[in-house]
C-alpha positions as CSV (number, residue, x, y, z in Angstrom):
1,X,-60.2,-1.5,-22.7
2,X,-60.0,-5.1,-23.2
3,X,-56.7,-5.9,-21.2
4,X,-57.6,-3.6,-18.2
5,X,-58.4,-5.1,-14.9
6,X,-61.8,-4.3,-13.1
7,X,-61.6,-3.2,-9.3
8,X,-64.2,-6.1,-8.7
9,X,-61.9,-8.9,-9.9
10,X,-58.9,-10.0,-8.3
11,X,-55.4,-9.8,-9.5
12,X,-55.3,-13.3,-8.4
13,X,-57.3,-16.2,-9.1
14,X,-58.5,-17.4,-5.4
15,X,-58.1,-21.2,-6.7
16,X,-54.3,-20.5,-6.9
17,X,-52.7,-22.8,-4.9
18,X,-49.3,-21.9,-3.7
19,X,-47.0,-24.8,-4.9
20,X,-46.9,-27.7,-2.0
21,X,-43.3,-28.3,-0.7
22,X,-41.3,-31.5,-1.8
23,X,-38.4,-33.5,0.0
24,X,-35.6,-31.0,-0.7
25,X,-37.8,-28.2,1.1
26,X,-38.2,-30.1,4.1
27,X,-34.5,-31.3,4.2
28,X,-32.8,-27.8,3.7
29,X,-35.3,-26.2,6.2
30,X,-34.5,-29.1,8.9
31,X,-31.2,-28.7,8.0
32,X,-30.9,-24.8,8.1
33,X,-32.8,-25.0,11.6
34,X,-30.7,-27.5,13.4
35,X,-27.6,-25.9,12.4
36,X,-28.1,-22.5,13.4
37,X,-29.7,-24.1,16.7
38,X,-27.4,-25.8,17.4
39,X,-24.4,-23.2,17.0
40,X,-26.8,-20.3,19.4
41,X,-26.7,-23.5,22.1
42,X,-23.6,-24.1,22.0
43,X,-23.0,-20.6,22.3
44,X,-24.8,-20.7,25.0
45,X,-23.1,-23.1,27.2
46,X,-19.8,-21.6,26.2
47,X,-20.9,-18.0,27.5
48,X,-22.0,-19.5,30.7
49,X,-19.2,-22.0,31.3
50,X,-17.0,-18.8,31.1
51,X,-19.3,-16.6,33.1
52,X,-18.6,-19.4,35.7
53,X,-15.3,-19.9,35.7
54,X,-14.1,-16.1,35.1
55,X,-16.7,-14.6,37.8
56,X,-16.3,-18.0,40.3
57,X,-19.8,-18.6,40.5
58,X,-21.1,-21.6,41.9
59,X,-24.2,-23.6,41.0
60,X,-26.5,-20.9,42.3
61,X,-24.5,-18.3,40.8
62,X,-24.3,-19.8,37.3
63,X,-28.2,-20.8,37.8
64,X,-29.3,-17.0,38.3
65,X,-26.9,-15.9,35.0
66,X,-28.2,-18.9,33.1
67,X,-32.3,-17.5,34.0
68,X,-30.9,-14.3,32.4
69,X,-29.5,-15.4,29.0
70,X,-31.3,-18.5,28.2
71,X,-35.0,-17.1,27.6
72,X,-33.5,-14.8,24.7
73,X,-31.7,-17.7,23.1
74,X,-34.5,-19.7,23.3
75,X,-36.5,-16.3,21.4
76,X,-34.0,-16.4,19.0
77,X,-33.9,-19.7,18.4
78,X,-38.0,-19.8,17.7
79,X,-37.5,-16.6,15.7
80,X,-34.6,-18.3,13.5
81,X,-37.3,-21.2,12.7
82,X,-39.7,-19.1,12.0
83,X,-37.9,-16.9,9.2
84,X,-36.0,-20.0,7.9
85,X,-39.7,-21.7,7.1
86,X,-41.2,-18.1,5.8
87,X,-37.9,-17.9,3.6
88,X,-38.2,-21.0,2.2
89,X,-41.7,-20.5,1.3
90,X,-40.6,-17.7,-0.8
91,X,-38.8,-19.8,-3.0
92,X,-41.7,-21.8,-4.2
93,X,-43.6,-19.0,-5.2
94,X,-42.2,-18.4,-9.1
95,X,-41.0,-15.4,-9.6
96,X,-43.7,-12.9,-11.5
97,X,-42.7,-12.3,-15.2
98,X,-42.3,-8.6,-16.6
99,X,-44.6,-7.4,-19.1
């Protein structure tokens, strides 16, 4: 068989190169990231600044709720930049053509 594809060579050339990212794909991921950041901090704040003023809790009060809630935000805030970038990736690889 001419057309078949031998266990020892790859499917994919090694010297493919996945395409390198332009000025759009730098601006929508800045974009995307700063966005979404900025709306979890904000939501943030507001939680707290509630937490505050519904519970009365002073500055130590609000300090000890704030230790609580702001590791995760700051998680989801480094997870959200993470998928954003490995999302974006994805769109520079071309989609693979049927046969």
């Amino acid at each position: 068989m001419s057309g078949s594809v031998s266990g020892a060579e790859p499917a994919v050339s090694a010297t493919a190169e996945r395409p390198r990212p332009g000025a759009a794909f730098y601006l929508v991921f800045i974009s995307a990231v700063v966005l979404f950041t900025a709306e979890i901090w904000i939501s943030v704040l507001g939680v707290l600044w509630a937490l505050a003023g519904f519970l009365s809790l002073g500055p130590a009060g609000t300090a000890i709720v704030a230790v609580l809630i702001v590791p995760g935000a700051a998680f989801v805030t480094w997870k959200l930049a993470v998928m954003a970038l490995e999302s974006e990736r994805d769109l520079l690889v071309p989609p693979l053509e049927d046969a």
